[in-house]
N, CA, C and O atoms as a GROMACS GRO file, in nm:
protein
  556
    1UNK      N    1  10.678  14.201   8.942
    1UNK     CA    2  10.586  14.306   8.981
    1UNK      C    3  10.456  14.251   9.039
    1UNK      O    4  10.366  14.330   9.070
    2UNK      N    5  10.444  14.129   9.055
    2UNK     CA    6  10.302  14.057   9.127
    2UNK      C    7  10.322  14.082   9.228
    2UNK      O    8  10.425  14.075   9.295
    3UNK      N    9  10.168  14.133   9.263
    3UNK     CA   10  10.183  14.145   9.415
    3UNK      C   11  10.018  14.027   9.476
    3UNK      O   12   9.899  14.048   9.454
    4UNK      N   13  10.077  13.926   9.542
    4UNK     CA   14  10.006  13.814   9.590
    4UNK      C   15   9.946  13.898   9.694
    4UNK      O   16   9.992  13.999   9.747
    5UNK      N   17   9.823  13.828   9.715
    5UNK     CA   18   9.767  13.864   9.832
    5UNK      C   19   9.905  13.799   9.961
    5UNK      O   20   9.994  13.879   9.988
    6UNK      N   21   9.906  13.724   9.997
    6UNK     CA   22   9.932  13.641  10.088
    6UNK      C   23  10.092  13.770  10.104
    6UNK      O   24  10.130  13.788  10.220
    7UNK      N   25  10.136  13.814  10.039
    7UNK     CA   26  10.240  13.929  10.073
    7UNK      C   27  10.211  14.074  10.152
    7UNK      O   28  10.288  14.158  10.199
    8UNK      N   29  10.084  14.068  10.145
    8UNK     CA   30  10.009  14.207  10.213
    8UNK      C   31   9.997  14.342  10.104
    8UNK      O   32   9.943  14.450  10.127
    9UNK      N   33  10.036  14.316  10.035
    9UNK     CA   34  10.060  14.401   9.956
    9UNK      C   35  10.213  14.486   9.843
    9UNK      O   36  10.222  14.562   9.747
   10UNK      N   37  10.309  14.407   9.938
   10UNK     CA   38  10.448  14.403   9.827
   10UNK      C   39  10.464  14.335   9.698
   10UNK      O   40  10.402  14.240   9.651
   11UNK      N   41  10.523  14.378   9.670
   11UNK     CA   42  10.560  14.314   9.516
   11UNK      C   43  10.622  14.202   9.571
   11UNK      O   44  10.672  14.210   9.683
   12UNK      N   45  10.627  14.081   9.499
   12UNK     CA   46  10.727  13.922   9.500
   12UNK      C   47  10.880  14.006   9.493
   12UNK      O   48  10.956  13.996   9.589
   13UNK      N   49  10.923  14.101   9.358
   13UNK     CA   50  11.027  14.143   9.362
   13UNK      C   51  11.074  14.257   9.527
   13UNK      O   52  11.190  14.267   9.568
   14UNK      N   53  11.004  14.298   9.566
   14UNK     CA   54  10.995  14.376   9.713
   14UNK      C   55  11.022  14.306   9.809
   14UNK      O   56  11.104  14.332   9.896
   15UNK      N   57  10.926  14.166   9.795
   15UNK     CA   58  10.966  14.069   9.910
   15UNK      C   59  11.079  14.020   9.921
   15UNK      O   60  11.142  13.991  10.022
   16UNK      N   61  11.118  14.007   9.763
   16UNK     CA   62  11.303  13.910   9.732
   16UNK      C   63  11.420  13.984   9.793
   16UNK      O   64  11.521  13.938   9.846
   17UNK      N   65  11.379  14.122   9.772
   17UNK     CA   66  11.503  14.218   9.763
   17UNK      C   67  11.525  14.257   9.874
   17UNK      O   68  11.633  14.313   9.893
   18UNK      N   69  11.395  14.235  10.030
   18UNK     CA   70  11.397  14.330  10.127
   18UNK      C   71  11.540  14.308  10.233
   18UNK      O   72  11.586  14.199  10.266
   19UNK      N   73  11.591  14.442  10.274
   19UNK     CA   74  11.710  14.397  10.363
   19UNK      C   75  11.675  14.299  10.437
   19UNK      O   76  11.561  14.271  10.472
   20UNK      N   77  11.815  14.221  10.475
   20UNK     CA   78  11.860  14.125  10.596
   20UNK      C   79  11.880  14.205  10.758
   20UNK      O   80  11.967  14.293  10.753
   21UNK      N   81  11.834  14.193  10.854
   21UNK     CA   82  11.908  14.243  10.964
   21UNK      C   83  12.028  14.196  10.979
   21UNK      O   84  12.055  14.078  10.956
   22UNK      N   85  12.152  14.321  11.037
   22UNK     CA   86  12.262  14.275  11.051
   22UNK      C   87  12.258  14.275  11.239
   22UNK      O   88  12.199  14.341  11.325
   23UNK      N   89  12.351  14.168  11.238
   23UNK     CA   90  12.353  14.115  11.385
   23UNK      C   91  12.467  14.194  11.450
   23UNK      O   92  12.453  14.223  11.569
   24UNK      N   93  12.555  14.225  11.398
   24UNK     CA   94  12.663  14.264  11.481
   24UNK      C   95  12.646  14.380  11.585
   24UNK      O   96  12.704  14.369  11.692
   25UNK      N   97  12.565  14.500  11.558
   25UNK     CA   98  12.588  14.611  11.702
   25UNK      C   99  12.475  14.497  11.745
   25UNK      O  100  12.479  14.499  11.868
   26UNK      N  101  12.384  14.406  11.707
   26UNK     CA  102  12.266  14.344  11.843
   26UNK      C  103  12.384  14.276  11.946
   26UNK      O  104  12.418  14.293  12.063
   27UNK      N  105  12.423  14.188  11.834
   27UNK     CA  106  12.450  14.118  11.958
   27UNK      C  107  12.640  14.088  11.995
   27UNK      O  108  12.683  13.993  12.059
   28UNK      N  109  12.732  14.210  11.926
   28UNK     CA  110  12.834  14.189  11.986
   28UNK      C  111  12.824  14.283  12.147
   28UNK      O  112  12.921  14.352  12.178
   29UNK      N  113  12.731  14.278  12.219
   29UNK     CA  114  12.761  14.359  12.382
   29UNK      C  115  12.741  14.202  12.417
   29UNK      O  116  12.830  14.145  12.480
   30UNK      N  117  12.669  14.157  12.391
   30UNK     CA  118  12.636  14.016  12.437
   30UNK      C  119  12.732  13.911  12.423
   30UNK      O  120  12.749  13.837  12.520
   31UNK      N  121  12.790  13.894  12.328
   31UNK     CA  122  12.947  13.841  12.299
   31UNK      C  123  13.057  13.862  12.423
   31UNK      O  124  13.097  13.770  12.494
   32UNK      N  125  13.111  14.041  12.438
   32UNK     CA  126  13.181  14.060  12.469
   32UNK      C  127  13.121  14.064  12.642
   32UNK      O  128  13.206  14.112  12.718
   33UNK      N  129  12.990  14.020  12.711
   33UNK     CA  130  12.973  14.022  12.846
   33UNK      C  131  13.007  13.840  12.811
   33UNK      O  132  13.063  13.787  12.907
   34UNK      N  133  12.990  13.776  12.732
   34UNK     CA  134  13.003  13.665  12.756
   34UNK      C  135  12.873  13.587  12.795
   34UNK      O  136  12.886  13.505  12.885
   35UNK      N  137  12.754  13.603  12.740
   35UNK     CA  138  12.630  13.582  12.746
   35UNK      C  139  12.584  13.485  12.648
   35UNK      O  140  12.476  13.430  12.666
   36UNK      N  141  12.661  13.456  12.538
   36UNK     CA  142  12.625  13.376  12.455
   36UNK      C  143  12.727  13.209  12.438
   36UNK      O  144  12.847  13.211  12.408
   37UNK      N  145  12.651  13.083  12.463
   37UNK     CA  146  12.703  13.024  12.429
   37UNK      C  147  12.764  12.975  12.306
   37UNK      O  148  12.870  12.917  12.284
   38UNK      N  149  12.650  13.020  12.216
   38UNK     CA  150  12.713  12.972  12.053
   38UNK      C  151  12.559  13.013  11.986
   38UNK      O  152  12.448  12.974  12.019
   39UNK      N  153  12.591  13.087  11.905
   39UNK     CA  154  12.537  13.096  11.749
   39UNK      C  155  12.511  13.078  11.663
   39UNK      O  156  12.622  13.086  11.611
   40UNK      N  157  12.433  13.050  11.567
   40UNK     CA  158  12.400  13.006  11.450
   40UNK      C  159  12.309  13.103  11.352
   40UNK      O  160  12.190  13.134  11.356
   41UNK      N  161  12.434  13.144  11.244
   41UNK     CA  162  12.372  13.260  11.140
   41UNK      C  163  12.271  13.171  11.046
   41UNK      O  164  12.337  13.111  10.960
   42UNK      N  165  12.156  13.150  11.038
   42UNK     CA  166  12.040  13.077  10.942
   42UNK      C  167  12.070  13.160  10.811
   42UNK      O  168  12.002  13.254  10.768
   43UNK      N  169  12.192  13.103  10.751
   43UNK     CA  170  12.166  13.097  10.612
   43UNK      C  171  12.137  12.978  10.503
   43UNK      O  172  12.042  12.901  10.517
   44UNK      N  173  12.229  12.971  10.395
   44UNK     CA  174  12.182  12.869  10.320
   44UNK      C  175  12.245  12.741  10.436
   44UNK      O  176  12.347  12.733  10.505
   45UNK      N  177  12.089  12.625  10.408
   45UNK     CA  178  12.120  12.554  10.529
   45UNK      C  179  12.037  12.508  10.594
   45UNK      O  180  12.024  12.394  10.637
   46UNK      N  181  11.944  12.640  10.609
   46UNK     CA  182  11.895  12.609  10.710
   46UNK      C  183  11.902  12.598  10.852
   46UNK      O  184  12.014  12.614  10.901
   47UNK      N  185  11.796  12.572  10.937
   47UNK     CA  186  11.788  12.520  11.104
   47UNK      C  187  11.859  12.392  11.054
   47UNK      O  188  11.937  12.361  11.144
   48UNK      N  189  11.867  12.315  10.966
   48UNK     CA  190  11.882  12.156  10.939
   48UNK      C  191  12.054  12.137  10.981
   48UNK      O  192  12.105  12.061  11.063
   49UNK      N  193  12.122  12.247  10.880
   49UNK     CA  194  12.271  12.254  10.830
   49UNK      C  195  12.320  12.337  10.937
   49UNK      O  196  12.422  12.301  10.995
   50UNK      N  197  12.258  12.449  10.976
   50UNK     CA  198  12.377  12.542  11.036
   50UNK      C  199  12.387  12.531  11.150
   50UNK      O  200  12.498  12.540  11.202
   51UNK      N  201  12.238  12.500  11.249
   51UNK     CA  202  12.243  12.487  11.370
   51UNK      C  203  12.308  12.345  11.449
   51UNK      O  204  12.309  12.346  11.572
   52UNK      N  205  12.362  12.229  11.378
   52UNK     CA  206  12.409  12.120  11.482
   52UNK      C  207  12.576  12.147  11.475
   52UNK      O  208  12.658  12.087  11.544
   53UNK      N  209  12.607  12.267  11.363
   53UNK     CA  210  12.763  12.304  11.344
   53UNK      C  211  12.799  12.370  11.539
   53UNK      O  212  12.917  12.375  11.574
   54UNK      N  213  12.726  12.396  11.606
   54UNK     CA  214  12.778  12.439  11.742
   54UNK      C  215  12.705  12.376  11.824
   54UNK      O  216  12.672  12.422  11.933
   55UNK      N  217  12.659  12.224  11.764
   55UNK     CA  218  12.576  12.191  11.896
   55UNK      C  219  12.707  12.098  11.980
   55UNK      O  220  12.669  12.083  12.096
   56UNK      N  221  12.825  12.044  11.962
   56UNK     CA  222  12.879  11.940  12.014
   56UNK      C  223  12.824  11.833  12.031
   56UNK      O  224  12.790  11.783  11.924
   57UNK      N  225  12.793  11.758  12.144
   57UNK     CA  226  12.721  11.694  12.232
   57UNK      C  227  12.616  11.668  12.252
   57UNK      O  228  12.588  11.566  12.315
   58UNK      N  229  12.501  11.774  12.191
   58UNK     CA  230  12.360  11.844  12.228
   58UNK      C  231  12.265  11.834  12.070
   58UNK      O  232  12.288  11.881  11.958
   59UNK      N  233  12.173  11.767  12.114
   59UNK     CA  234  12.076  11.801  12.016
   59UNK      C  235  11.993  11.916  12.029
   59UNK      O  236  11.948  11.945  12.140
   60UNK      N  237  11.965  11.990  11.921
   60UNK     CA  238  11.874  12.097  11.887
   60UNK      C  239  11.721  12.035  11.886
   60UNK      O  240  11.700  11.947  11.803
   61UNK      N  241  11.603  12.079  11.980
   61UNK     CA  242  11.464  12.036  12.013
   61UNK      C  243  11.355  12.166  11.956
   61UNK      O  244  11.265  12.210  12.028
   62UNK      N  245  11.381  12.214  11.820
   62UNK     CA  246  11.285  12.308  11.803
   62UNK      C  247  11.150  12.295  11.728
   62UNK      O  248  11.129  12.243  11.619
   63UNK      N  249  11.065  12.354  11.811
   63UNK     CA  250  10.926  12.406  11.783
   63UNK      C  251  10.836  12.484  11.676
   63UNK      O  252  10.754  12.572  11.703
   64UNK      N  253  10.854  12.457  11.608
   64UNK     CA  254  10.842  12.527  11.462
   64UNK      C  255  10.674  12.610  11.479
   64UNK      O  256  10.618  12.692  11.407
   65UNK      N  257  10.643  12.561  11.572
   65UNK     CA  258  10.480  12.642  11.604
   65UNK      C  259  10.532  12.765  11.685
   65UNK      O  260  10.431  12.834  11.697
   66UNK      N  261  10.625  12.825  11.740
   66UNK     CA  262  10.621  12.906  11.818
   66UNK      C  263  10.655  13.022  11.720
   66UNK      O  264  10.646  13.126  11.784
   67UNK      N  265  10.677  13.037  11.641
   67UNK     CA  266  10.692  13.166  11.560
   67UNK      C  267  10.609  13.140  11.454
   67UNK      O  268  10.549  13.034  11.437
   68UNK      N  269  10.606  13.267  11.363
   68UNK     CA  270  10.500  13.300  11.220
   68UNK      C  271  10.583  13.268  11.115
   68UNK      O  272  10.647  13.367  11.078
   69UNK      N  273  10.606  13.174  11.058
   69UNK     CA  274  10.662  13.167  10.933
   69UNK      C  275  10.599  13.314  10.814
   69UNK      O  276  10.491  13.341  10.762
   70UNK      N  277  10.706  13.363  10.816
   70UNK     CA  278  10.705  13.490  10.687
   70UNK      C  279  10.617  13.454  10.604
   70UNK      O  280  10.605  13.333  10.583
   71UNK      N  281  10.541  13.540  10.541
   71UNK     CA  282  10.434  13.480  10.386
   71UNK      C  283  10.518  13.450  10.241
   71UNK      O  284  10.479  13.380  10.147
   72UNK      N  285  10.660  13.535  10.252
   72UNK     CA  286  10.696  13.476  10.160
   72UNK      C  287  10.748  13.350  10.176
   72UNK      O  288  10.749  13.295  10.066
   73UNK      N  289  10.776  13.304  10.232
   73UNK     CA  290  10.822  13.107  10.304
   73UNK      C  291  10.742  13.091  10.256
   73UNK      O  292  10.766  13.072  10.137
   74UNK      N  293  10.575  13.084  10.296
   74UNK     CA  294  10.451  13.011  10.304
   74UNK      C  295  10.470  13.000  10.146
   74UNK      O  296  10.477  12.891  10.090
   75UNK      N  297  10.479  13.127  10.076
   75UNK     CA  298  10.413  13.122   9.939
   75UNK      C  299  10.512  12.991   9.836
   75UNK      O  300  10.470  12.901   9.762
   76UNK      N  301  10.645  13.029   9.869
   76UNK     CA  302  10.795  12.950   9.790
   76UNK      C  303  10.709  12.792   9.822
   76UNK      O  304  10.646  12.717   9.748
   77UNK      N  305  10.747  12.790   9.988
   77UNK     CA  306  10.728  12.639  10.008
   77UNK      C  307  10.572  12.575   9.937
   77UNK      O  308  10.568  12.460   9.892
   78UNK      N  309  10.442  12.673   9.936
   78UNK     CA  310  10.324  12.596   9.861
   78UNK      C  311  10.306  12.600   9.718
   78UNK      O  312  10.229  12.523   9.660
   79UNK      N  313  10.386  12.705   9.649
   79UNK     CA  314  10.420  12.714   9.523
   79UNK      C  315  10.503  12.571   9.431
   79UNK      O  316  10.464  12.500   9.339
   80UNK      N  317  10.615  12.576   9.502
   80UNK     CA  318  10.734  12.482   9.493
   80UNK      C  319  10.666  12.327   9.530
   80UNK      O  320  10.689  12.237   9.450
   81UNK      N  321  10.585  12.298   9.650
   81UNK     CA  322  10.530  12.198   9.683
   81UNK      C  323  10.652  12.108   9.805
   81UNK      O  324  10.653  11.987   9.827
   82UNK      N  325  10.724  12.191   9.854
   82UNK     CA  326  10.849  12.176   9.933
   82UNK      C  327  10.808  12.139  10.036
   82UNK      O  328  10.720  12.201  10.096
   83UNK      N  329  10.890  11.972  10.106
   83UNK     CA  330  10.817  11.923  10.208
   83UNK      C  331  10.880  12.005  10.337
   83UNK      O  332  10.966  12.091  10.315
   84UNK      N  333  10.845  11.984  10.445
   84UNK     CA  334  10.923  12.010  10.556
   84UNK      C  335  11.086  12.057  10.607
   84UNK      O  336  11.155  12.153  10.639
   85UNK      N  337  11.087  11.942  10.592
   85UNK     CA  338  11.235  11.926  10.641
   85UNK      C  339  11.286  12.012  10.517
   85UNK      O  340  11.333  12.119  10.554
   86UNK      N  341  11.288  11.994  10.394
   86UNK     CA  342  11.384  12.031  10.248
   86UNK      C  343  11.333  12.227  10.305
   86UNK      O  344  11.424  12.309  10.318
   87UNK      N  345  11.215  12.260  10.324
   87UNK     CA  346  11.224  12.396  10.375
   87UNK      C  347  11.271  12.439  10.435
   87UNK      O  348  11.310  12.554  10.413
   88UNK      N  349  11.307  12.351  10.592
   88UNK     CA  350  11.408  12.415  10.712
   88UNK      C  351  11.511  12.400  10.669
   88UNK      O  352  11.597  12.444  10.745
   89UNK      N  353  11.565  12.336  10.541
   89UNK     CA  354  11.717  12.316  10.493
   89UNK      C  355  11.770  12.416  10.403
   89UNK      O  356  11.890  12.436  10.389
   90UNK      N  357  11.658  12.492  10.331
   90UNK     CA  358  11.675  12.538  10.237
   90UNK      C  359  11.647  12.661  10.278
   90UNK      O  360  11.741  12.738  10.259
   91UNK      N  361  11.552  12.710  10.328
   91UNK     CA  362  11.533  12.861  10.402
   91UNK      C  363  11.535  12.854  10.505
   91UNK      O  364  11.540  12.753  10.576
   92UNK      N  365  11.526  13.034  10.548
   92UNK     CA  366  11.527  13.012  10.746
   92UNK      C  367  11.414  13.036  10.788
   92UNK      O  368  11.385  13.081  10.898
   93UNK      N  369  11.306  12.993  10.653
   93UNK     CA  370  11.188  13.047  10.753
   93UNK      C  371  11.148  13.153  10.806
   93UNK      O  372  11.028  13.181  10.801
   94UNK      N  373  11.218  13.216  10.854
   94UNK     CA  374  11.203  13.325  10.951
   94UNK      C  375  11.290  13.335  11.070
   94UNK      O  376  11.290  13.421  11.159
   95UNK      N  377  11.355  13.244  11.057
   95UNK     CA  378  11.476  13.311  11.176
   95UNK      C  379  11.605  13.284  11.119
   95UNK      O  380  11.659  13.193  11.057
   96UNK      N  381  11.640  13.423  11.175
   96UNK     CA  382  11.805  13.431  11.090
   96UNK      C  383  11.885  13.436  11.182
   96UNK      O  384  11.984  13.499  11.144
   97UNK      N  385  11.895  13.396  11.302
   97UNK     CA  386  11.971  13.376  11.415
   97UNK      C  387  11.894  13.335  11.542
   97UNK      O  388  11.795  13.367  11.608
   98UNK      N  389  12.058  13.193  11.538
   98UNK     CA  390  11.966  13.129  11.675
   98UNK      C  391  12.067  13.158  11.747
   98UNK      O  392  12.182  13.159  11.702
   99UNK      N  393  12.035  13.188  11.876
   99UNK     CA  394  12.108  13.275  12.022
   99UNK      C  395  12.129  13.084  12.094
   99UNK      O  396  12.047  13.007  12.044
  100UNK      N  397  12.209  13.033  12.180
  100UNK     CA  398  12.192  12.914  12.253
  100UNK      C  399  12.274  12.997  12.407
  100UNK      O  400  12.397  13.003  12.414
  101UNK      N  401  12.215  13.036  12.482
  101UNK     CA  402  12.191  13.096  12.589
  101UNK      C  403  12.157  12.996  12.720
  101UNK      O  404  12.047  12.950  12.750
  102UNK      N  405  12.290  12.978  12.789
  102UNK     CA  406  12.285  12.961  12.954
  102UNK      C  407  12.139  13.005  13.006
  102UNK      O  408  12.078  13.111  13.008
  103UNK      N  409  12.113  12.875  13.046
  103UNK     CA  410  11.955  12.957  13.149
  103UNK      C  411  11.983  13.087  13.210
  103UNK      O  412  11.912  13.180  13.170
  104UNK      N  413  12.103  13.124  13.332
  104UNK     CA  414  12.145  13.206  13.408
  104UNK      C  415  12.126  13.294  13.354
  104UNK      O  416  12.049  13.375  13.406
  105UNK      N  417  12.186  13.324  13.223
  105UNK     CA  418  12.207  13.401  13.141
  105UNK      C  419  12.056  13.492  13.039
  105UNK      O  420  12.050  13.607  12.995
  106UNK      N  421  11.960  13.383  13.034
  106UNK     CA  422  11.869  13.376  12.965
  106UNK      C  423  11.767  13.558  12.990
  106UNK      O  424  11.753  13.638  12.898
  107UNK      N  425  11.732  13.570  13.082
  107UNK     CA  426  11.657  13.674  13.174
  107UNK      C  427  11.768  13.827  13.130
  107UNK      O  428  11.708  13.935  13.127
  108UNK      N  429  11.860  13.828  13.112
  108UNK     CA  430  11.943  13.978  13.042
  108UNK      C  431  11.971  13.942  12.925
  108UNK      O  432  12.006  14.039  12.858
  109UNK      N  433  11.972  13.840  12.865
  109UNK     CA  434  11.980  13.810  12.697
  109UNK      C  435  11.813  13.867  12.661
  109UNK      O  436  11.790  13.931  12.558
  110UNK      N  437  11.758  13.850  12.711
  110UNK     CA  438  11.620  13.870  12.677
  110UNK      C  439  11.591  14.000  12.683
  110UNK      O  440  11.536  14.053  12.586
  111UNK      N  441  11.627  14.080  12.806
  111UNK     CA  442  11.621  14.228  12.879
  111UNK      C  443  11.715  14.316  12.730
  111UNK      O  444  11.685  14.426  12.685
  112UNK      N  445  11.813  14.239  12.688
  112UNK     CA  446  11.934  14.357  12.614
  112UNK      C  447  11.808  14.350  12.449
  112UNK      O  448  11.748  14.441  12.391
  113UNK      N  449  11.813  14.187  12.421
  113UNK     CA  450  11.698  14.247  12.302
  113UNK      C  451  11.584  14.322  12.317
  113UNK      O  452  11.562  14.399  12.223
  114UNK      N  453  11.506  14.322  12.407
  114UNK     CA  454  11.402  14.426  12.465
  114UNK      C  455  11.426  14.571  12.439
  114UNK      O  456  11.359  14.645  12.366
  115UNK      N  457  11.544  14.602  12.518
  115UNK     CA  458  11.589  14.728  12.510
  115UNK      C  459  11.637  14.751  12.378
  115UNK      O  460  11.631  14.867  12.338
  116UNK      N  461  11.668  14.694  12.328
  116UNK     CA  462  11.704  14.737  12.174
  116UNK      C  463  11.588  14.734  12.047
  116UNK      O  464  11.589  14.788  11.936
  117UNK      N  465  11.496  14.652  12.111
  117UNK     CA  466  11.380  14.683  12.016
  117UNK      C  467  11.359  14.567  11.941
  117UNK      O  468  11.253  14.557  11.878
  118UNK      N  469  11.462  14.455  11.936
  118UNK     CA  470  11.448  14.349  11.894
  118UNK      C  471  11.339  14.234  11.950
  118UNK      O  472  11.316  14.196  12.065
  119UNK      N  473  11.275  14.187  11.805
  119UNK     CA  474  11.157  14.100  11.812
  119UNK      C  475  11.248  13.980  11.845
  119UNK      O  476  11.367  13.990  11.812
  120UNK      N  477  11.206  13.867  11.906
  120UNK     CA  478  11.303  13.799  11.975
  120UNK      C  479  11.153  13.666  11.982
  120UNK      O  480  11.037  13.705  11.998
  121UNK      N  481  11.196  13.491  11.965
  121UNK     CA  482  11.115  13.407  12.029
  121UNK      C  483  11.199  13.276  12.096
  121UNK      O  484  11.312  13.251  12.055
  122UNK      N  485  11.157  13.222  12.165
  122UNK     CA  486  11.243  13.101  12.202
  122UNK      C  487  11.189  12.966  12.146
  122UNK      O  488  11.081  12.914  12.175
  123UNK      N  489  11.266  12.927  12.076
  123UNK     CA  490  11.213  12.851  11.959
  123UNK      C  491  11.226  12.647  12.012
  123UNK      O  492  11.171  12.546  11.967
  124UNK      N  493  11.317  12.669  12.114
  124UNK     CA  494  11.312  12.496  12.137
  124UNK      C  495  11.428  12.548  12.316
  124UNK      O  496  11.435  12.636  12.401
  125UNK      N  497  11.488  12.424  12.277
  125UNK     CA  498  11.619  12.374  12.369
  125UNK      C  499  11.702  12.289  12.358
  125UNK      O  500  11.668  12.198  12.283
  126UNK      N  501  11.826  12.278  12.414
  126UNK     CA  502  11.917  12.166  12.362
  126UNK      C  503  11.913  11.994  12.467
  126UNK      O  504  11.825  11.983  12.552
  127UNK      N  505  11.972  11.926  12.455
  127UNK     CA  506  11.926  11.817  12.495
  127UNK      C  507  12.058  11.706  12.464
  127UNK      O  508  12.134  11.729  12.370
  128UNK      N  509  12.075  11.603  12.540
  128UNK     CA  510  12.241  11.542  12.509
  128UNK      C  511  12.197  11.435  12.392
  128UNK      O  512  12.114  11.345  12.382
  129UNK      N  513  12.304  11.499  12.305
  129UNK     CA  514  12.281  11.402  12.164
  129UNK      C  515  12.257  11.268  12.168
  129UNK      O  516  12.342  11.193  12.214
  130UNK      N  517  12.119  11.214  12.110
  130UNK     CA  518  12.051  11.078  12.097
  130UNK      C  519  12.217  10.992  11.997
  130UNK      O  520  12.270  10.881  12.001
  131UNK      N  521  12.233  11.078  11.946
  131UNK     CA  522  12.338  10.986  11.867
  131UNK      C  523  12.494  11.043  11.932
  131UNK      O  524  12.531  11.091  12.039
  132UNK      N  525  12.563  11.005  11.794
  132UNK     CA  526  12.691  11.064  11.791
  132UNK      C  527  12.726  11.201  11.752
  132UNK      O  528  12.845  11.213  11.780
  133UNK      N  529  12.689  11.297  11.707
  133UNK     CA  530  12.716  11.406  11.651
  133UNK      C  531  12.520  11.457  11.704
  133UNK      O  532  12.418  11.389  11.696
  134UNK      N  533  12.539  11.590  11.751
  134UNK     CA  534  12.461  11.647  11.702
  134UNK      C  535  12.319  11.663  11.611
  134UNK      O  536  12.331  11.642  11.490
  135UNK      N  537  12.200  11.696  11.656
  135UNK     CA  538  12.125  11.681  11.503
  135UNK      C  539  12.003  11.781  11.579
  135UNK      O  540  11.970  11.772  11.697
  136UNK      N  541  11.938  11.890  11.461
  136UNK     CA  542  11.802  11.888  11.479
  136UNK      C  543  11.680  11.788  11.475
  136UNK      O  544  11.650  11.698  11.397
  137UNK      N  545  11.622  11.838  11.586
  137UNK     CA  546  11.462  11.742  11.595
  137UNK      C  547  11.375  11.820  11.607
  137UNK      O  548  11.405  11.935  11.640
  138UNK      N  549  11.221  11.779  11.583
  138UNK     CA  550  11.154  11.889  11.577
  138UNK      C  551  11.044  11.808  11.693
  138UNK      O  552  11.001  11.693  11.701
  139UNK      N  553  11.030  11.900  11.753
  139UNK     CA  554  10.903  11.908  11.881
  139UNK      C  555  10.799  11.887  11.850
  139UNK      O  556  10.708  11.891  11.933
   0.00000   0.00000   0.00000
């Protein structure tokens, strides 16, 4: 029943419990035009775990300044004392889906979330894997 400042005013239990967006009417039109190269649902995992599962070839280059990390993140990770990386592994931070979108493509991937009302950021880019497999790096 605490309600932290740093929550705006919800309860901790309000913040825990609040729905997930579900992805499927967003983005199966986008699927079925064939607009998406590959996906990544940010669950347990993390940007760390879930996102190099469709990179092949390609490293993941994201920017962790370009979006607002949620206040409840802020609060877990300064509470907990959770470094970096163990946070992007362990929560999503704030993004629960990463879109990996054809440039071509990029300009009506953007237009269909618009029209639907979806808050949307572009968080990095991919890049040909420094190693053998895949990996996030951070910008």
């Amino acid at each position: 029943d605490d309600r932290p400042e740093a929550l705006g005013g919800a309860s901790v239990g309000e913040a825990l419990l609040a729905p997930h967006l579900s992805y499927l009417s967003l983005l199966w039109p986008l699927l079925e035009e064939n607009r998406l190269c590959a996906m990544a649902h940010i669950t347990g995992g993390g940007l760390i775990d879930n996102v190099p599962r469709v990179l092949g070839g390609c490293d993941a280059v994201i920017d962790t300044t370009t979006w607002e990390v949620p206040p409840l993140f802020k609060m877990i990770v300064e509470a907990a004392g959770i470094d970096r990386d163990e946070a992007y592994q362990a929560l999503n931070m704030g993004i629960g889906m990463v879109l990996f979108v054809d440039d071509g493509d990029r300009s009506s991937v953007e237009a269909h979330l618009q029209a639907a009302g979806e808050d949307y950021v572009v968080i990095g880019r991919t890049e040909a894997a420094a190693g053998d497999a895949g990996c996030v790096r951070w910008a």
